[in-house]
C-alpha positions in Angstrom: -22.5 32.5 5.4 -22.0 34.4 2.0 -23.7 37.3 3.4 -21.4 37.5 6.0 -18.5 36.9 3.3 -19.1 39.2 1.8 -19.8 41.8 4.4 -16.1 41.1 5.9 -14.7 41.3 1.9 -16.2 44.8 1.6 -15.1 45.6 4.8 -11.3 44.4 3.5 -11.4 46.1 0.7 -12.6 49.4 1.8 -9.8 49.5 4.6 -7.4 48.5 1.4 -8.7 52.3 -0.1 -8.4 54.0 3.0 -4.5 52.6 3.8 -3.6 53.1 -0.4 -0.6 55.1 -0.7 -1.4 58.1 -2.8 1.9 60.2 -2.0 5.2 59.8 -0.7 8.1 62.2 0.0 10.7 63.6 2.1 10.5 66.9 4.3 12.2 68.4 7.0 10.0 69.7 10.1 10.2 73.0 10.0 11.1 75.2 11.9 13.1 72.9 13.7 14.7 71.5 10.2 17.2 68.7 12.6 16.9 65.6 10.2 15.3 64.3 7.4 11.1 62.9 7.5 9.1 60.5 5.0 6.1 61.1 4.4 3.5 58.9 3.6 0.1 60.0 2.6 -3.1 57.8 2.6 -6.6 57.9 2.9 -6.8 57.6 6.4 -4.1 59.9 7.2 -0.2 62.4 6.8 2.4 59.7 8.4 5.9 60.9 9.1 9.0 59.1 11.2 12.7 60.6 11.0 14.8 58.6 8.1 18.3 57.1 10.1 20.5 55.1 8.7 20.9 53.6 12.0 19.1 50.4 13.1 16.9 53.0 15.6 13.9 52.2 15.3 11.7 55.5 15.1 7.9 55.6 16.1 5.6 56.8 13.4 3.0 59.7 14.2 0.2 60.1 11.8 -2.1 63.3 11.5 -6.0 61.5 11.3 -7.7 63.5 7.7 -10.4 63.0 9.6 -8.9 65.4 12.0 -7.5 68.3 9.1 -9.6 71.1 8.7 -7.0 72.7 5.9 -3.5 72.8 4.3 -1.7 75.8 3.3 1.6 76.6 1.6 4.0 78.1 3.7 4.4 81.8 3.0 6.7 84.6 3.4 7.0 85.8 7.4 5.9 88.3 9.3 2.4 89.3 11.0 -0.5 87.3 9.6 -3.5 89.9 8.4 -6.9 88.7 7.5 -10.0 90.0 7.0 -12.2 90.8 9.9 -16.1 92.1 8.9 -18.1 94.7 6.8 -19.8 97.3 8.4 -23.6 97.8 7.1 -24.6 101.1 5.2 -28.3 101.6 2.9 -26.3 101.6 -0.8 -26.0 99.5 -3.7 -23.4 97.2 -4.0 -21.6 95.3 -6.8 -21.0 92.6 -3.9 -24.6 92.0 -3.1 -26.5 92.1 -6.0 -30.2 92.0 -6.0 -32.2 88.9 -7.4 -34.4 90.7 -9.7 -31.2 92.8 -10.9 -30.8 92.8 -14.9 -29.2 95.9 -15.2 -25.6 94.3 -16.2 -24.0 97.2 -14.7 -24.0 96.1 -11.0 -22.9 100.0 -9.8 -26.3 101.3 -11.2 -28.5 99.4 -8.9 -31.1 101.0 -6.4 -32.1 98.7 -4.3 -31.0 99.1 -1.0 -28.4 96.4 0.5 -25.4 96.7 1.6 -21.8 98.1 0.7 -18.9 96.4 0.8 -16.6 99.3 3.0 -13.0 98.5 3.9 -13.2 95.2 5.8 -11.4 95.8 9.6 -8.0 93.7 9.3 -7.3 91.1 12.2 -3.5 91.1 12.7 -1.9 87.6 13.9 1.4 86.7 14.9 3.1 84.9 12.3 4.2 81.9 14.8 0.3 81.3 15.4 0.2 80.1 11.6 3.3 79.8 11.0 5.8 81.8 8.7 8.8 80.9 6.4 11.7 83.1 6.6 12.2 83.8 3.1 10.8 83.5 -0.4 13.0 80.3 -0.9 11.4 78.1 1.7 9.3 76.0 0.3 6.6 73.3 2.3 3.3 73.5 3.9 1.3 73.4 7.1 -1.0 71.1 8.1 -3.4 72.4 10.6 -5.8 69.5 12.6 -7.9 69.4 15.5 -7.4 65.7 17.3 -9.3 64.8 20.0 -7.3 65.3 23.4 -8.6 64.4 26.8 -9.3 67.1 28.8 -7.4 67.5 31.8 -8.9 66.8 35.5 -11.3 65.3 33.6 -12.6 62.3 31.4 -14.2 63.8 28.6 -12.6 64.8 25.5 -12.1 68.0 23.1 -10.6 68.8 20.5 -7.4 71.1 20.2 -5.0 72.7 17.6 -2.4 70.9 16.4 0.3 72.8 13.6 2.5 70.8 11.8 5.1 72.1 9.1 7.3 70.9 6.7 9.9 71.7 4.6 11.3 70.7 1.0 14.4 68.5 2.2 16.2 69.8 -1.5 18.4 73.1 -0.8 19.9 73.6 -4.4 18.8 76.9 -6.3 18.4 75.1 -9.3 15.9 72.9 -7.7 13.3 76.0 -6.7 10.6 75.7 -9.3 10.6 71.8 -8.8 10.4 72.2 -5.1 7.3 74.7 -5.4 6.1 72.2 -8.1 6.3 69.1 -5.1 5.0 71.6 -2.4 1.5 72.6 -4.6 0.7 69.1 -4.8 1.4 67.9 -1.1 -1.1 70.9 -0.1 -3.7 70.6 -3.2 -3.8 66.6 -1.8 -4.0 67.0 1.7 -7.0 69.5 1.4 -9.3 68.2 -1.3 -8.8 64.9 1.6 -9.7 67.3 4.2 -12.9 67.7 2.3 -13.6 64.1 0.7 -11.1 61.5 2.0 -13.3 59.3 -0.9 -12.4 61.5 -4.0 -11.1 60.3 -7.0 -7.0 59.7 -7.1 -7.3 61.0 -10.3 -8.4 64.7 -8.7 -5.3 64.6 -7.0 -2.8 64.8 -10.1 -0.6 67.3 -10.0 -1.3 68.5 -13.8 -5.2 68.6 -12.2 -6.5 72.3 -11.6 -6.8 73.1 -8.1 -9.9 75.2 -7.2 -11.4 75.6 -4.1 -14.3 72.8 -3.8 -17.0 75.0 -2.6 -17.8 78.6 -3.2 -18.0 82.3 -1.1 -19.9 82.3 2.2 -22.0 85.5 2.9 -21.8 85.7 6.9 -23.9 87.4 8.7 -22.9 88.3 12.1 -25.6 89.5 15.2 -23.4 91.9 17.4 -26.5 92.1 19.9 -27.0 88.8 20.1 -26.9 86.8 23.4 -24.5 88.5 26.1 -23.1 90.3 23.1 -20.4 88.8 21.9 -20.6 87.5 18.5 -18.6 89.6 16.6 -15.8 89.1 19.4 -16.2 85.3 18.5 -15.9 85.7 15.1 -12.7 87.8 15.0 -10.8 86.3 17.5 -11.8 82.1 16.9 -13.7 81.8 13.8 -11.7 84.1 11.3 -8.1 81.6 11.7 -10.0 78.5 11.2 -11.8 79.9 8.2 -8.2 81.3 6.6 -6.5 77.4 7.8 -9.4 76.1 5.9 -9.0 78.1 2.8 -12.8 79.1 3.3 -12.9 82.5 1.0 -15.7 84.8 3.1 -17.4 88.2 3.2 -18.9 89.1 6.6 -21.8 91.5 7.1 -22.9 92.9 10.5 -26.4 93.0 10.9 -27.8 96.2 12.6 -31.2 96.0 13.1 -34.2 93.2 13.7 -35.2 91.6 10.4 -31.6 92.9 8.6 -31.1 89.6 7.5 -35.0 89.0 6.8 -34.2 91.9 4.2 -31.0 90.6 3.0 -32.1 87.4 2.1 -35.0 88.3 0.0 -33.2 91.2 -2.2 -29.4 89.4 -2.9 -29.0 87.1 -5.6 -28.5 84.3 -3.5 -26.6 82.2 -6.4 -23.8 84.4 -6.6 -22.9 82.8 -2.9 -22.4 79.0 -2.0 -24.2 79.4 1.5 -24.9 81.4 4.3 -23.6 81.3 7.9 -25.0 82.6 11.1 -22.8 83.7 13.9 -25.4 85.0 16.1 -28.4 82.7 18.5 -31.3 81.1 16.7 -33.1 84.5 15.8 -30.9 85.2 12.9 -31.1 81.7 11.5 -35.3 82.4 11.7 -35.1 85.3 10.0 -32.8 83.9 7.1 -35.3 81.5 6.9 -38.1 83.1 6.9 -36.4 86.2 4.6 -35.6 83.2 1.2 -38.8 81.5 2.0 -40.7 85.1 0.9 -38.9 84.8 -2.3 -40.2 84.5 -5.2 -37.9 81.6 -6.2 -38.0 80.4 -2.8 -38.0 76.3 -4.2 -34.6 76.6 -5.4 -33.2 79.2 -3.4 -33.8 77.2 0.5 -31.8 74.6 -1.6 -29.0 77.2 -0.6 -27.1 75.9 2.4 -27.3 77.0 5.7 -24.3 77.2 8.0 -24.2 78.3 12.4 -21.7 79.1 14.2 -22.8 79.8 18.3 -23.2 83.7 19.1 -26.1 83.7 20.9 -27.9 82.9 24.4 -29.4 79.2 23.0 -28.0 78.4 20.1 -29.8 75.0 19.9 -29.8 74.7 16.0 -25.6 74.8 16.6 -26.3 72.2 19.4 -28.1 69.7 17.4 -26.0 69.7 14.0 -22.9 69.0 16.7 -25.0 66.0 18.6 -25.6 64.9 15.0 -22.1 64.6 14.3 -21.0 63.2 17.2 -19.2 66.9 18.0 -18.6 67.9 21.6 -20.9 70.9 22.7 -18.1 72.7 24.5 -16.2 74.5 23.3 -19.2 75.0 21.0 -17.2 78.0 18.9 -14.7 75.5 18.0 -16.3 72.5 17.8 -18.9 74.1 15.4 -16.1 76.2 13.1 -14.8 72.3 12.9 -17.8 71.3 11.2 -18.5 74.0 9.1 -14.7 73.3 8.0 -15.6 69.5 7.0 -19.2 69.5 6.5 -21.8 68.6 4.1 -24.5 69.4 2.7 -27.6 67.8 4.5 -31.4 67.9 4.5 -33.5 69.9 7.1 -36.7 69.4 8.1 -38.9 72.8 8.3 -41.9 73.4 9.9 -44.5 75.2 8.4 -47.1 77.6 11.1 -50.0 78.6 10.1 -51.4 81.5 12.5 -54.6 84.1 11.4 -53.1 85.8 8.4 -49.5 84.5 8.3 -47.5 81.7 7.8 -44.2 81.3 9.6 -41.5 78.8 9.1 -39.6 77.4 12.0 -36.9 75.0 11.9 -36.9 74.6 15.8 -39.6 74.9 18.5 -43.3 76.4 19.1 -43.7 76.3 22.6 -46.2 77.3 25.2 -46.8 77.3 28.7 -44.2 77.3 31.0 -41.3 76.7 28.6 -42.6 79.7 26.4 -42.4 81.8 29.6 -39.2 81.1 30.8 -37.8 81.8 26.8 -39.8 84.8 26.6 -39.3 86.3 30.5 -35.7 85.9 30.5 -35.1 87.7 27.5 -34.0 90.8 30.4 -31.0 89.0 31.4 -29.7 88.2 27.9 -26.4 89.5 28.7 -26.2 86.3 31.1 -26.1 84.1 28.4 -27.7 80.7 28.9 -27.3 81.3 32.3 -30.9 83.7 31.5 -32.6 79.9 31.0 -31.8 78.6 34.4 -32.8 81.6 36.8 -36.1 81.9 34.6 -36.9 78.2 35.2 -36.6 79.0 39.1 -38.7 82.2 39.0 -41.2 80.2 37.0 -41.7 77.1 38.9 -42.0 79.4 42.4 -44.6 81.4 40.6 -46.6 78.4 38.3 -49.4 78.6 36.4 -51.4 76.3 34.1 -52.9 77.5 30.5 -56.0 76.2 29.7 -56.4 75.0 26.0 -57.2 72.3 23.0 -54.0 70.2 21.5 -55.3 68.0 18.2 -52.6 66.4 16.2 -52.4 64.0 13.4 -49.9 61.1 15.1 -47.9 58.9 13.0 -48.4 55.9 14.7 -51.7 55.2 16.4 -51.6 57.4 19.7 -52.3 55.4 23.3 -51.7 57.8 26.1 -49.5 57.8 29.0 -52.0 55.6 31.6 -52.8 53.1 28.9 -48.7 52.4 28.7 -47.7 49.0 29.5 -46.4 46.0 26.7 -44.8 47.3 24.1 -46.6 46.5 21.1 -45.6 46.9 17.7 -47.4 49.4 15.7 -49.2 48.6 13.0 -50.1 52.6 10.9 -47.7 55.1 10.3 -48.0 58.1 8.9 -45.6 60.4 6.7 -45.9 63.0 4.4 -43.2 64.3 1.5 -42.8 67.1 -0.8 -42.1 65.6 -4.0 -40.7 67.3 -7.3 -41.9 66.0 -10.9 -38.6 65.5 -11.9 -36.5 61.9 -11.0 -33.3 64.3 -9.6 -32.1 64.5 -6.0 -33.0 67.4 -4.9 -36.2 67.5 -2.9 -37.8 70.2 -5.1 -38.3 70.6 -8.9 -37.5 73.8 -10.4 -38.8 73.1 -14.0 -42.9 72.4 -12.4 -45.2 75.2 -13.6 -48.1 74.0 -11.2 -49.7 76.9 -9.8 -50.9 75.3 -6.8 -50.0 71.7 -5.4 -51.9 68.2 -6.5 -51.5 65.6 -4.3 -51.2 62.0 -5.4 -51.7 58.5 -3.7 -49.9 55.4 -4.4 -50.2 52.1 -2.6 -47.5 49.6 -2.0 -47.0 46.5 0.6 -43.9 46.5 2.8 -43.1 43.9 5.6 -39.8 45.5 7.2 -40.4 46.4 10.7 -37.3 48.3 12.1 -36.4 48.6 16.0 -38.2 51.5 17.0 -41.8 49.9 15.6 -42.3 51.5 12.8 -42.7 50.3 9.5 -39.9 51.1 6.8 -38.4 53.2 9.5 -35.1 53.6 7.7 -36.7 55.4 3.9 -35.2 58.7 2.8 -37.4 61.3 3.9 -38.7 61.6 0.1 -40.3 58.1 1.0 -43.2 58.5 2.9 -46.6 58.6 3.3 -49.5 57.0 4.9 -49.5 53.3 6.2 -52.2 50.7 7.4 -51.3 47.2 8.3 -53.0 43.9 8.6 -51.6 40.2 9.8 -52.7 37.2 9.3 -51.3 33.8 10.2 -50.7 32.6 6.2 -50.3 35.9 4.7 -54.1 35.8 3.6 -55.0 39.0 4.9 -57.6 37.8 7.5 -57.1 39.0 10.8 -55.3 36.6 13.8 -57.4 35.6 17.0 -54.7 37.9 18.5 -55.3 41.3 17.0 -57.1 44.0 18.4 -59.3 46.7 16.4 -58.8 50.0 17.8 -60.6 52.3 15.8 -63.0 52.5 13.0 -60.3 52.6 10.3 -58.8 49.3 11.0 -55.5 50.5 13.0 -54.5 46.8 14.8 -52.4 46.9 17.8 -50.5 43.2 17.6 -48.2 41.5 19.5 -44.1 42.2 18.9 -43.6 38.7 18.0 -46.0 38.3 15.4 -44.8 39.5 12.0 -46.7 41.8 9.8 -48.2 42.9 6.3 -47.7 46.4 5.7 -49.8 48.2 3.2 -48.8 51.9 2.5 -50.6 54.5 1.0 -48.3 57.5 0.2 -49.3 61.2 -0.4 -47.6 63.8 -2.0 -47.7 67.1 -3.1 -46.2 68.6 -5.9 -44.7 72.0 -5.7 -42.6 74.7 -7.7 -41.2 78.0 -7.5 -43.6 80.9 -7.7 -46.6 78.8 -6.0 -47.2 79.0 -2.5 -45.5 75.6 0.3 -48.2 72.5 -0.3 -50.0 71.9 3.1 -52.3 69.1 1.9 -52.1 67.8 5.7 -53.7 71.1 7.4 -57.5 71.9 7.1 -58.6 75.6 7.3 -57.4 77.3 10.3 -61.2 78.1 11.0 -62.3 74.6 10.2 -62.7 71.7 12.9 -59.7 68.9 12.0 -60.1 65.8 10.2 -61.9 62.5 12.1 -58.2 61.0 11.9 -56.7 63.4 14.1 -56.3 63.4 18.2 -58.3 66.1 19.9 -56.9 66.7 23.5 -58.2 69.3 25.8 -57.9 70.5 29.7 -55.5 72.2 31.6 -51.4 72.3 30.7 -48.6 73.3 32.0 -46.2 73.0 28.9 -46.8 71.9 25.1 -43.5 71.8 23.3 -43.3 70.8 19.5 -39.7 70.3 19.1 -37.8 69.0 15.6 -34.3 69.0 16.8 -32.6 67.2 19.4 -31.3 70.6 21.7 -33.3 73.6 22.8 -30.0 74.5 24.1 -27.0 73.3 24.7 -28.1 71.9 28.8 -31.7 70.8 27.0 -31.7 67.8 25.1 -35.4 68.0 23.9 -35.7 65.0 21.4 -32.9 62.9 22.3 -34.5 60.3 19.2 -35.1 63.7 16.8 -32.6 63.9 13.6 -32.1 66.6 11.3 -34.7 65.0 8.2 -36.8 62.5 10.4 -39.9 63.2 8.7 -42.0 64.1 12.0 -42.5 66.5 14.7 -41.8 65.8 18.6 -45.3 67.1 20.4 -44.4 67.0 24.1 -47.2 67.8 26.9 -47.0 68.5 30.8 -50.8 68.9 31.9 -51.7 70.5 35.3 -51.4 68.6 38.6 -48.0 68.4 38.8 -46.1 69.2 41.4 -43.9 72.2 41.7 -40.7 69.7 43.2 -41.6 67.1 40.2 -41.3 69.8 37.8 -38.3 71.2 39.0 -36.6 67.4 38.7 -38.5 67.2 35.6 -36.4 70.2 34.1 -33.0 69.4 35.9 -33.7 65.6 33.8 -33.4 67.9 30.1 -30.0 68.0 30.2 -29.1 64.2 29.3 -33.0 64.1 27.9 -34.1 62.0 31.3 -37.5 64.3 30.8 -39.0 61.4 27.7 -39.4 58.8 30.8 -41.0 60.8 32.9 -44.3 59.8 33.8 -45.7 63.5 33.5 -44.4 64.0 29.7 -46.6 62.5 27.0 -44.5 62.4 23.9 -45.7 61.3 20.5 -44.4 61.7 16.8 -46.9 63.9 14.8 -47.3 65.3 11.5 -49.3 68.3 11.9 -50.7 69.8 15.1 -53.3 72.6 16.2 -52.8 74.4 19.1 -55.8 76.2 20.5 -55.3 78.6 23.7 -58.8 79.3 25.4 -56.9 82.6 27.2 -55.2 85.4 25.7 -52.4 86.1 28.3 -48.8 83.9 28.3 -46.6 83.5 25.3 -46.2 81.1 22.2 -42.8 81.4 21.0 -41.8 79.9 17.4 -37.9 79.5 17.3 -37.6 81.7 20.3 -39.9 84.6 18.6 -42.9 85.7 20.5 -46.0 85.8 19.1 -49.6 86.7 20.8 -51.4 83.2 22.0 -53.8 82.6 19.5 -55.3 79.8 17.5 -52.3 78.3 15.2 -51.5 75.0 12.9 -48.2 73.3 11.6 -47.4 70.8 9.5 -43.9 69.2 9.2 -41.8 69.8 5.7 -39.6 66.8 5.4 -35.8 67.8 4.0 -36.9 71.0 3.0 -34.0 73.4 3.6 -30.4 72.3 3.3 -27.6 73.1 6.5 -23.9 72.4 6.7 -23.4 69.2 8.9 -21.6 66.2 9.5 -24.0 63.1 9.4 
């Protein structure tokens, strides 16, 4: 009963925050400027009804700050100009500095990145922002995207909506108060935009007003998908970024592995992030370009933003399933988040093939799926059209790959014909990369280690969330390796009703019964300048540890997938998150027929595919994949590589993206 108290008090009182008053005023509506507004500015959101002096009763509208992606100051008219992108060119430049610059005369570097030429200017009409007609006007715009149902049809997207207004006061004398009143409506409603929970006292008018996150390097794929990115990003990114107040500079990338090469030579601290208008390539090569630096511990701390310009564009996909973000229009819909997002945690994926280690924040893939990814690559300039008409061309022409799956499960692995009573399961397994230091970031800067040491702690834990797993809901710095044991009085013997499974005491028991978890955790400590702990992965030439699953045989498709969308018609991992902690192994083998597999793809689009009885799915940690032939494809975030003999291991909240949780 107090519990529940004081659940509904804290629910009270934060609805008291959200609906506190923090401004109040009166405007006209501009341009109309027929009658005077109040405004009333809360938490929750910019209300405003006409003042009468009449007993009419006026209804009140209210902009959601939910919905705001920015606030401007209304400014002089005429045509709207902003900057489009940069062209590339192999010079120095005081823009893009190199990391290993110390030369503090920027204009005397070498190395070669690029040059900041005259930007192409993208001209607007001034009623699409909306202009004031002289220097003595004084308001602001609002610009939001609400959700508006779409029409002919049920679902919902969100559209533009442009609201202005107007200092009520007309007296000359009056113009430096009025610009006063005007600075500190728009400084409020856009550090709301950002953090509806910040501080009242950041909202002071004597406060200094600076934009709350730094310059975004873009990097824009013209090639990429049916070709269109730059297109995209002139004609419906660029306004949302100026509404925003989102300072920028664009680069167009003009070769493979451009960005690869950016991202290692820049100092990447001079920028606040990095955004991707282009498919999932570029994002793999930005990746994979700061994670061959040097300082590559603190530099994938350095947020990563996408925006859809590609054929798949799954990365784009899953950050908007995350936030609960339609996936069409994806363009705006994405620009919406990058407009209100946070920071957030990423999982990576470290791959281990002969003589190279990759990291993916997507897929690998072979078989069938591979095929179709790597196949259709010749009608790109269909766009994720390519996917479908590959999937038919495959399916009429299918082929099984024979190889050797092992993984290391996270929960004791029972395959598909042994499925029948849910049990609860009694050893999970996690892994973290840990820092020396007690802050939040995931890694620690300061430790000197010149390779990782792993260290084991062992704690006892009896919360059992939904899903079966044992302390399920942890941060992703939390884990580690579990066993569990029940007994009737907490004693530690095992009940009449548990079942050994293996030789290293994993005990399937009953859902009703509860349990005694004992966790073992493991973690590796890393730094800069020392190569990505792997503690989990033997020797690529060595057989895998006793504790891991050895499958073998014939397959049609072996997916390991670590977000929820391979595109935007393929949910993948309908149960994956951003920083879970694990990687989703999926597996078709052979026998399957080719009208089952063709239902069994036409299921990915609302994620069907996980009940089908041809898909084995299970959480892993690390994997092996082992082809016995050399023909086919493996493709790591929709990049081919030769089939060969390859290894990953999950990275738990390794890089950072921009994101809405």
């Amino acid at each position: 009963m107090t519990l529940a108290w004081s659940h509904d008090f804290l629910g009270f009182k934060m609805a008291a925050l959200m609906d506190q008053v923090l401004l109040e005023g009166e405007f006209m509506l501009f341009p109309k400027k027929k009658g005077i507004y109040k405004l009333t500015l809360t938490r929750r959101g910019l209300y405003y009804s006409p003042v009468s002096n009449s007993n009419t009763v006026y209804e009140e509208k209210c902009i959601l700050i939910s919905d705001i992606v920015g606030c401007r100051c209304l400014e002089k008219g005429g045509n709207v100009t902003l900057q489009g992108a940069i062209l590339p060119s192999s010079i120095s430049s005081p823009s893009l500095p190199t990391s290993n610059s110390t030369d503090s005369n920027p204009k005397t570097k070498d190395a070669k990145v690029y040059l900041q030429k005259e930007p192409e200017l993208l001209t607007f009409p001034s009623n699409y922002f909306l202009r004031a007609p002289d220097s003595d006007t004084y308001g602001f715009v609002v610009y939001a995207y609400p959700f508006k149902k779409k029409l002919f049809s049920s679902k919902t997207s969100r559209s533009r909506l442009v609201v202005a207004f107007e200092m009520a006061h007309s007296s000359v004398d009056l113009l430096e108060e009025k610009k006063k009143e005007t600075l500190k409506w728009q400084k409020a409603i856009s550090l709301l935009a950002r953090d509806p929970h910040i501080a009242k006292e950041a909202l002071d008018t004597s406060s200094s007003v600076q934009t709350p996150q730094g310059k975004l390097l873009v990097l824009i794929n013209p090639h990429s998908g049916p070709g269109k990115a730059y297109t995209i990003f002139k004609s419906e990114i660029v306004p949302m970024l100026y509404e925003a107040n989102i300072p920028y500079t664009a680069v167009i990338t003009d070769h493979a592995g451009h960005a690869s090469e950016l991202m290692k030579e820049i100092c990447l601290s001079d920028w606040y992030g990095v955004v991707i208008v282009s498919g999932d390539g570029l994002i793999f090569e930005t990746i994979n370009g700061i994670m061959q630096r040097d300082d590559w511990a603190s530099s994938i701390n350095v947020p990563i933003g996408c925006l859809p310009g590609g054929s798949g564009n799954a990365l784009c996909c899953s950050i908007n399933y995350a936030a609960g973000e339609p996936l069409d229009p994806m363009v705006l819909h994405s620009t919406f988040i990058l407009a209100k997002h946070h920071v957030v945690p990423m999982d990576l994926v470290i791959v281990q093939i002969p003589n190279r280690s990759i990291f993916s924040f997507l897929s690998v893939t072979w078989g069938i799926m591979a095929d179709i990814d790597y196949e259709s690559e010749r009608y790109r300039n269909l766009g994720e059209a390519r996917f479908t008409l590959g999937a038919i061309k495959r399916i009429v022409s299918l082929r099984t790959y024979r190889g050797r799956i092992s993984f290391l499960p996270v929960a004791e692995y029972t395959p598909n014909e042994m499925m029948k009573p849910k049990k609860v399961l009694t050893k999970v397994r996690r892994f973290s990369l840990r820092s020396r230091s007690n802050s939040k970031n995931t890694l620690d800067n300061g430790d000197s280690e010149s390779s990782p040491r792993l260290t084991t702690k062992r704690s006892f834990n009896t919360e059992i969330s939904e899903n079966g797993l044992a302390d399920g809901n942890q941060p992703c710095g939390e884990v580690g390796l579990v066993g569990t044991r029940k007994t009737e009085d907490g004693s530690g013997d095992m009940t009449p009703n548990a079942q050994r499974v293996d030789s290293d005491n994993m005990i399937i028991l009953s859902e009703t019964q509860e349990l005694r978890v004992e966790k073992e955790t493991y973690s590796g400590k890393k730094s800069d300048f020392s190569p990505v702990p792997t503690p989990l992965l033997p020797p690529l030439n060595q057989d895998v540890p006793d504790n891991w699953v050895q499958l073998e045989g014939g397959f049609v498709l072996i997916a390991a997938v670590y977000q929820t969308h391979l595109g935007s018609d393929m949910l993948a991992a309908p149960e994956a998150h951003l920083c879970d902690g694990h990687i989703n192994l999926m597996m078709v083998r052979e026998g399957i027929s080719r009208n089952a597999l063709l239902n069994l793809f036409l299921s990915f689009g609302q994620g069907g595919h996980v009940h089908s009885p041809y898909v084995e799915s299970v959480k892993v940690l690390a994997f092996r994949l082992e082809p016995e032939t050399k023909t086919g494809n493996i493709m790591i975030d929709g990049e081919r590589f030769e089939p060969c003999s390859l290894q990953a291991q999950i990275l738990p909240g390794l890089a950072r993206v921009m994101a809405i949780k």
